[in-house]
Every structure is written in structure tokens, then in C-alpha cells.
C-alpha positions as CSV (number, residue, x, y, z in Angstrom):
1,X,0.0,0.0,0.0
2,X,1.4,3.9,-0.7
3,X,1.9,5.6,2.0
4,X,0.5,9.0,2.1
5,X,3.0,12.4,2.6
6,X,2.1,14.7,4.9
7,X,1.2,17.6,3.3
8,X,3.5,20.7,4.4
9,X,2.6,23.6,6.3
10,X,1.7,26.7,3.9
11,X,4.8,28.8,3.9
12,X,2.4,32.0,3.2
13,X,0.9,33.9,6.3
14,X,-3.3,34.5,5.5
15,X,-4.2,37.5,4.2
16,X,-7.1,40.0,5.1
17,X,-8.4,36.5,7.2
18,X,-7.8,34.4,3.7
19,X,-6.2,31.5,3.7
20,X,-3.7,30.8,0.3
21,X,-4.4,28.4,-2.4
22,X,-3.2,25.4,-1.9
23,X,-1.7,23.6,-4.9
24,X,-0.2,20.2,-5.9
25,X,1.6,19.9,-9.1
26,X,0.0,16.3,-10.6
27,X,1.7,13.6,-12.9
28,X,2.9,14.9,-16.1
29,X,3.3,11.3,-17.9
30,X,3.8,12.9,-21.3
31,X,6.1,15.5,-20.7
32,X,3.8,18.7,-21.2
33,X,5.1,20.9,-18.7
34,X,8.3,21.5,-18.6
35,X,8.8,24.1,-16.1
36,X,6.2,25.2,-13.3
37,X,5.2,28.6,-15.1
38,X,3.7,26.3,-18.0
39,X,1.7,24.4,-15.9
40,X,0.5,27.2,-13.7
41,X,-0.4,29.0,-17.3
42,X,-2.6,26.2,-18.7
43,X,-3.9,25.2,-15.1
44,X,-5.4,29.3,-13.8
45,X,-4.9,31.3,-17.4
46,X,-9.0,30.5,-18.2
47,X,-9.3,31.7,-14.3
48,X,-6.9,34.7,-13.8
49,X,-5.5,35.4,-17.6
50,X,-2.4,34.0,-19.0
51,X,-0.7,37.3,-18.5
52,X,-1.8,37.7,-15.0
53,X,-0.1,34.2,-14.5
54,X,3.0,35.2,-15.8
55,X,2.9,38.5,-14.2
56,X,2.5,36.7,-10.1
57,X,5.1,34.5,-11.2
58,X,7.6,37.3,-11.9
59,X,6.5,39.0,-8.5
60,X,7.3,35.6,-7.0
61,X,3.6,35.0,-5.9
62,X,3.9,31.4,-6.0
63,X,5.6,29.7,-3.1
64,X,6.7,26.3,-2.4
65,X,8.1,24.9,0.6
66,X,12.0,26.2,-0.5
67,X,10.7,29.9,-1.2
68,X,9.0,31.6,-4.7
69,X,8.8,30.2,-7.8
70,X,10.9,31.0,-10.8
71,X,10.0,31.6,-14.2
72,X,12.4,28.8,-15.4
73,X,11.6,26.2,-12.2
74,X,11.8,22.9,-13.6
75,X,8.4,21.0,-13.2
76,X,7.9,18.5,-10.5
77,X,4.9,16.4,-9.8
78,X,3.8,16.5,-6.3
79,X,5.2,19.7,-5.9
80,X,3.3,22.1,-3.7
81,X,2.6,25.7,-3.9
82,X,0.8,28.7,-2.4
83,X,-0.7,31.4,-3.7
84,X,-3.0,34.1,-2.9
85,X,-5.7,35.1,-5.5
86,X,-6.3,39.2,-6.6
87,X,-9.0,39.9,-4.0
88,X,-11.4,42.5,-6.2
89,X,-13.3,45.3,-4.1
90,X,-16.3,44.7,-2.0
91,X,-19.2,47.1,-0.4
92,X,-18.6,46.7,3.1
93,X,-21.7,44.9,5.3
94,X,-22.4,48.0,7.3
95,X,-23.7,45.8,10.4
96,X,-21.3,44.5,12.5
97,X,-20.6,41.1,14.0
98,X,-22.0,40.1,17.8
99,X,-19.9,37.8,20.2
100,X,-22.6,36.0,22.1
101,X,-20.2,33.2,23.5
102,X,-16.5,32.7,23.3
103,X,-14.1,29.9,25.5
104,X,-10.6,28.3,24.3
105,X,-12.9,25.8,21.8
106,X,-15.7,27.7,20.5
107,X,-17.2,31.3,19.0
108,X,-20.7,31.5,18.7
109,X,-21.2,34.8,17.0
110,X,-24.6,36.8,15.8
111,X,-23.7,37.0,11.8
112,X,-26.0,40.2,10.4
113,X,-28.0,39.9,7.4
114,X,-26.4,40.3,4.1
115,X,-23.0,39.0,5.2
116,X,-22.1,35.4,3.9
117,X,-21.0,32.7,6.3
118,X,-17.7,31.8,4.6
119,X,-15.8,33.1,1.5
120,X,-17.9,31.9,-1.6
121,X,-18.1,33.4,-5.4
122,X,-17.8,37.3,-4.8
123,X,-17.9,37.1,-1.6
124,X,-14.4,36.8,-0.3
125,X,-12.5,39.3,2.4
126,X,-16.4,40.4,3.0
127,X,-17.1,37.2,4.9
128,X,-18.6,36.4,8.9
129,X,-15.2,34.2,8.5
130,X,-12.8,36.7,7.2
131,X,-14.3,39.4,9.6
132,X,-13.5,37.5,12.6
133,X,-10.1,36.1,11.6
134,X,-8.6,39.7,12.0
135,X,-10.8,41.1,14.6
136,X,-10.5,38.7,17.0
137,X,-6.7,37.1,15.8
138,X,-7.8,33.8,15.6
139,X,-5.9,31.9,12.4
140,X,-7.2,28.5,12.6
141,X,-11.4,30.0,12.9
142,X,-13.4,27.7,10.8
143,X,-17.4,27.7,10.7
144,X,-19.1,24.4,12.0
145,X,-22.0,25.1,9.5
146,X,-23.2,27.5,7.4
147,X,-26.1,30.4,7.3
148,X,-27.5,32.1,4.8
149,X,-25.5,35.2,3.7
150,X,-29.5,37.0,3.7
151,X,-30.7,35.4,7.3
152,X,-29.3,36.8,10.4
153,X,-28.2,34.9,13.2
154,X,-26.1,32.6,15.4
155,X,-23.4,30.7,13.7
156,X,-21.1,28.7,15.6
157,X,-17.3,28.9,14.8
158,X,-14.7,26.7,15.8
159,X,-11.3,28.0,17.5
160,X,-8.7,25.2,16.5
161,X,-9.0,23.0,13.0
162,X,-8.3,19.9,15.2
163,X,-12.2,20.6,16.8
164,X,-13.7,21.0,13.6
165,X,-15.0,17.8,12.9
166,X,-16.6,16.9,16.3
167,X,-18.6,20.3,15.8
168,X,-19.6,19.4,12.3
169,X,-20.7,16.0,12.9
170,X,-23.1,17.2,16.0
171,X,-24.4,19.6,12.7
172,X,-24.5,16.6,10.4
173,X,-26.1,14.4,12.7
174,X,-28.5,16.6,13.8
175,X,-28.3,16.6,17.0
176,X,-28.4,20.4,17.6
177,X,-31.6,21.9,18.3
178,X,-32.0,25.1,15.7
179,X,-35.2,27.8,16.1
180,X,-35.4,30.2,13.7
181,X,-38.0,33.0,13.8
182,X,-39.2,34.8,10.5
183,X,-41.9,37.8,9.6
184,X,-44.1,37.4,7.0
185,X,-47.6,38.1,5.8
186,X,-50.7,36.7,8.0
187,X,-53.7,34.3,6.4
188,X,-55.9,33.0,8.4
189,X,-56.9,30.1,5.9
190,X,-53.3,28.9,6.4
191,X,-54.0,26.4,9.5
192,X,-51.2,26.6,11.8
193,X,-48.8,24.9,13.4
194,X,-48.1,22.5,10.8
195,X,-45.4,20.6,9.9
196,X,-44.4,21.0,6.2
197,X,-42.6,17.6,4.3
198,X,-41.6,17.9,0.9
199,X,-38.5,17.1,-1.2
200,X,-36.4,20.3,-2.6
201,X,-33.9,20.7,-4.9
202,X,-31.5,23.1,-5.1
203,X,-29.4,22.9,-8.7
204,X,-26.0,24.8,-8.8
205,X,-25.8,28.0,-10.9
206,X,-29.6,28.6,-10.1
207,X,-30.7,31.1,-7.6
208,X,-34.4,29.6,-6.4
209,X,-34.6,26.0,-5.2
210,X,-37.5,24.1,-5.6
211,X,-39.9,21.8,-5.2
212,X,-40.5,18.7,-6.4
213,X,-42.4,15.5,-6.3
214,X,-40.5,12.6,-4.5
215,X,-40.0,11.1,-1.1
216,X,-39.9,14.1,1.1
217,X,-36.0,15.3,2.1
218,X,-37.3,18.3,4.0
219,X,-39.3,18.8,7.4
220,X,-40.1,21.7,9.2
221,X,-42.3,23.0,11.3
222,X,-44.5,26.2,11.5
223,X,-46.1,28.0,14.1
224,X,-47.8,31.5,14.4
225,X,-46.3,33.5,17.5
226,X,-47.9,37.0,16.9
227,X,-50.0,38.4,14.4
228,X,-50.1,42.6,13.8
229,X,-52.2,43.3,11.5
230,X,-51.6,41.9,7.9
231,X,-48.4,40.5,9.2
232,X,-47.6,37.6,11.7
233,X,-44.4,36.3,13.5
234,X,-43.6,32.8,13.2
235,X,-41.4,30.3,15.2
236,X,-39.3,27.8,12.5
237,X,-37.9,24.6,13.7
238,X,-36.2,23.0,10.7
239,X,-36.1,19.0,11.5
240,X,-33.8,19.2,8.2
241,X,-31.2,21.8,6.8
242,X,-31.9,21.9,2.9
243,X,-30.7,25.0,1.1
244,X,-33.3,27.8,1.5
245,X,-35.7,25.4,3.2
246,X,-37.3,27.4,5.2
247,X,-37.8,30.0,3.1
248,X,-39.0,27.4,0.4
249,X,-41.7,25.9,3.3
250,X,-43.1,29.4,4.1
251,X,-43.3,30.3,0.1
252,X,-45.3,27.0,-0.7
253,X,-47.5,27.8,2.0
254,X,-48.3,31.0,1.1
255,X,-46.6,32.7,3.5
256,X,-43.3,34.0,1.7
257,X,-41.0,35.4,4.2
258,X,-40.7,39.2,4.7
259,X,-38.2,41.2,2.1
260,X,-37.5,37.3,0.6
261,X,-35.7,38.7,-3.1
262,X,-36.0,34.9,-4.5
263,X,-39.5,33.6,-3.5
264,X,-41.7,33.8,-5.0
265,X,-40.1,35.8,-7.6
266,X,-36.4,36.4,-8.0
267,X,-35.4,39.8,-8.3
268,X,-33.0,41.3,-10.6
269,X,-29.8,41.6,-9.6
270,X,-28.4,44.6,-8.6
271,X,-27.1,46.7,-5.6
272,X,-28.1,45.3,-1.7
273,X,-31.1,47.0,-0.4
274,X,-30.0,47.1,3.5
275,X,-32.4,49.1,4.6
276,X,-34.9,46.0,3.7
277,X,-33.5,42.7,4.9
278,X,-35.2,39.3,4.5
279,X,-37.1,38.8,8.0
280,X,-35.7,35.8,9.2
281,X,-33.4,35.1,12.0
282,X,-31.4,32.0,13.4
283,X,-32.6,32.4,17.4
284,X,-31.3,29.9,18.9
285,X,-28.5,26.8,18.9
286,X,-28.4,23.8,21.9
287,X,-26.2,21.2,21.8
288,X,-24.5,19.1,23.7
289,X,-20.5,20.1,23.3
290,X,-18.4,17.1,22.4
291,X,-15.4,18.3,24.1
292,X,-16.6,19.1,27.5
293,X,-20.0,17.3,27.6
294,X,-21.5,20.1,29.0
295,X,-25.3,20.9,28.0
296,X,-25.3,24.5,26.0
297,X,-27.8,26.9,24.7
298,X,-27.1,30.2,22.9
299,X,-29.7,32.6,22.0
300,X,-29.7,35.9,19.4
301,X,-29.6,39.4,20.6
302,X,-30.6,40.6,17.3
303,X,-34.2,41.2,16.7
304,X,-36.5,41.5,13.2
305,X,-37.6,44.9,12.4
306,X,-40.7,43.7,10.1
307,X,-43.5,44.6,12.7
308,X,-42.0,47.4,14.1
């Protein structure tokens, strides 16, 4: 049997909370590549531009384990290399980040609306994770699960990578109790609570999941907790964590969520609206920690705007 090689420390520090690419040079069997630069060309020209390429490789912006690449370093499968990507500009999230719980192990944090969980698509240094990383000095942050970049809420983050996967796995397992609340329109022919079961799919590159028959892969449950006028405040407990479920649930039963710019309809894309954010929030996370064994419950400081 091969043994596996460690794979090395990255020799580049993060930057702006951003971890480098990682990269492994693979086998080259018919000879294609003969120095580095070639393969880094073919391998991120489509990506960054063959000239930009050439251009980080002459600044020495791709490092291996013995120091920056040269434009003439002979190629060599299994080779590894870091590099960090052009970060473009981002509108700042003008909410800011609230510590609700913090020991040696854990962050819990109340993420705002509009700011993603994580860096994804063009939404990079402008990230819960990034954020947090240089605020609070913490290199090795990761998020035990994700939320929404549109819902507000607790997130739980995880202090050393070692942790990580006992966190996750309480996630994946579901043994964390989640209550979200949300704000959206009131119908009194909607008989509530109910639990809602149906099965959703979510394909990549398309904004709206949906709906679908099949054997169900969603649950959650609904129940009215105020009503104002035309608008009612509902308690969500997701048995399930499908992408945009809940949203998704309240949309089929008439009841699309407050401010929601996907369902029913998806809006046009165009500059954030943050003086209207979708009216749902993640209130509260209870778990049992794996570490410690002790029995925790966190619960938001942020409150919904939608009925005033």
C-alpha cells in the first residue's frame, strides 16, 4: 500500500483572514510541462489570464516549501505551492458582528443579514469568517455550519482546526436543536402549526430551489407567535437543513418570508437593499458540546424589524 505524505505547512501567512491556495503539481506522464510557469499558465490562465499568471510568477507570488517560484523552475509532480488570489473590491456589510459566546474551543457569533458565512463566489474578504479572523486574531477560525448570507443569526465557529469535525458532525447528525424566527404576511386560511414535508432541490448556478415531487428530504415545522395586523411572526424549527428550506416551506404555504428577493419571484440583480433585509433570523442553537460534555444553549440578541 502507498503511504500517504504529509502535506506541508503553507509557507504564506493569511491575508485580510484568507487563507492561500493550496496547490499540488499532478503527474505529467507525457512531458507537457516543462517548467512550473507552464503548468501554472494552462492550469489558472482561463481563471486569472495567462498574463496575469506570468505577471504573479515574476513578482514571486507562488511559493513552495523552499521559497517563490521561478520563471524557469523545472516542473515536478507532487510539488506544492501557495498562492493568494487578486482579492477584487467589496461594499462593506455596514452591520457589525456580535460575540454571544466565546471559551478556548468555540465562537458563537450573531452573523447580520447580508454578510455570507464563509468566502464563496464574490464574496471573499467580505465574509462572517474573514471578519472574525482579524478582529479577533484567531488563524485557525473555521465555521461548524453554514447560514444564509441573507438570514441573520447565530453561527457557531470553531477555534482550533483539530475541533472542527466533532462540531460538524453534531451539525450533520443533527443533534443540535435550531429555532429560527421569521416575519411574514398573516392568512388566516393557512391552518397553523403544521409541519411542512416535501422534497427540494436546489441545482448549482440557479438562484431559487425548488420543489419537487418525491419522497420528502425536508421537514419543518411552523407556528404563528404574533399576528399585527396583515403581518404575523412565526417560530421555525427545521427538522432538516436543505438549502433555502425554510424560506422554500413558508413560500409554498403562502406565507413568503418578509423582504425574501427569491421567492416567490427572483429579483434582478443589482445593488443590496440594506435598509430592507429578509425577515428571518437564526434564534437559537443547543447542543451538547463534544469536548466538554456540557449541555449549551445560545440565543440571538438581534431582533426582526418587520413589525416594528
Amino acid at each position: 500500500m502507498r503511504r500517504r505524505t504529509k502535506t506541508p505547512g503553507a509557507p504564506l501567512p493569511q491575508r485580510e483572514g484568507i487563507d492561500p491556495v493550496r496547490v499540488r503539481l499532478p503527474e505529467d506522464p507525457a512531458g507537457v510541462w516543462g517548467t512550473v510557469r507552464e503548468h501554472l499558465v494552462a492550469r489558472f490562465g482561463g481563471a486569472i489570464g495567462d498574463g496575469r499568471v506570468e505577471e504573479m510568477v515574476r513578482d514571486g507570488r507562488f511559493v513552495g516549501v523552499d521559497g517563490a517560484v521561478g520563471e524557469d523552475e523545472p516542473y515536478r509532480a507532487g510539488m506544492h505551492l501557495w498562492f493568494h488570489r487578486d482579492f477584487p473590491p467589496e461594499e462593506r456589510v455596514p452591520f457589525e458582528i456580535g460575540i454571544v459566546y466565546r471559551d478556548e474551543r468555540i465562537v458563537v457569533v450573531d452573523k447580520p443579514h447580508f454578510l455570507a458565512t464563509m468566502p464563496r463566489g464574490r464574496h471573499v474578504t467580505e465574509t462572517a469568517l474573514a471578519r472574525l479572523r482579524r478582529e479577533l486574531g484567531l488563524a485557525e477560525l473555521q465555521p461548524a455550519h453554514r447560514l444564509d448570507r441573507l438570514t441573520a443569526g447565530l453561527v457557531l465557529f470553531v477555534v482550533r482546526a483539530g475541533d472542527r469535525g466533532a462540531y460538524q458532525t453534531l451539525f450533520r447528525d443533527r443533534l443540535v436543536g435550531k429555532e429560527y424566527e421569521a416575519v411574514a404576511a398573516y392568512d388566516p386560511a393557512v391552518a397553523l402549526p403544521v409541519t411542512v414535508r416535501s422534497r427540494i432541490v436546489k441545482e448549482r448556478g440557479v438562484m431559487a430551489a425548488r420543489e419537487e415531487p418525491g419522497e420528502p428530504n425536508s421537514e419543518s415545522r411552523i407556528e404563528l407567535v404574533e399576528r399585527r395586523g396583515g403581518l404575523g411572526r412565526y417560530r421555525l424549527l427545521p427538522a432538516t437543513g436543505r438549502t433555502h428550506q425554510l424560506r422554500v416551506h413558508m413560500n409554498a404555504l403562502g406565507l413568503p418570508i418578509l423582504h425574501d428577493p427569491v421567492y416567490p419571484v427572483v429579483r434582478e440583480d443589482g445593488p443590496e437593499d440594506f435598509a430592507r433585509p429578509l425577515q428571518l433570523l437564526a434564534r437559537t442553537l443547543e447542543f451538547t458540546d463534544p469536548v466538554s460534555g456540557s449541555e449549551l444553549r445560545f440565543e440571538s440578541r438581534l431582533r426582526l424589524s418587520g413589525l416594528g
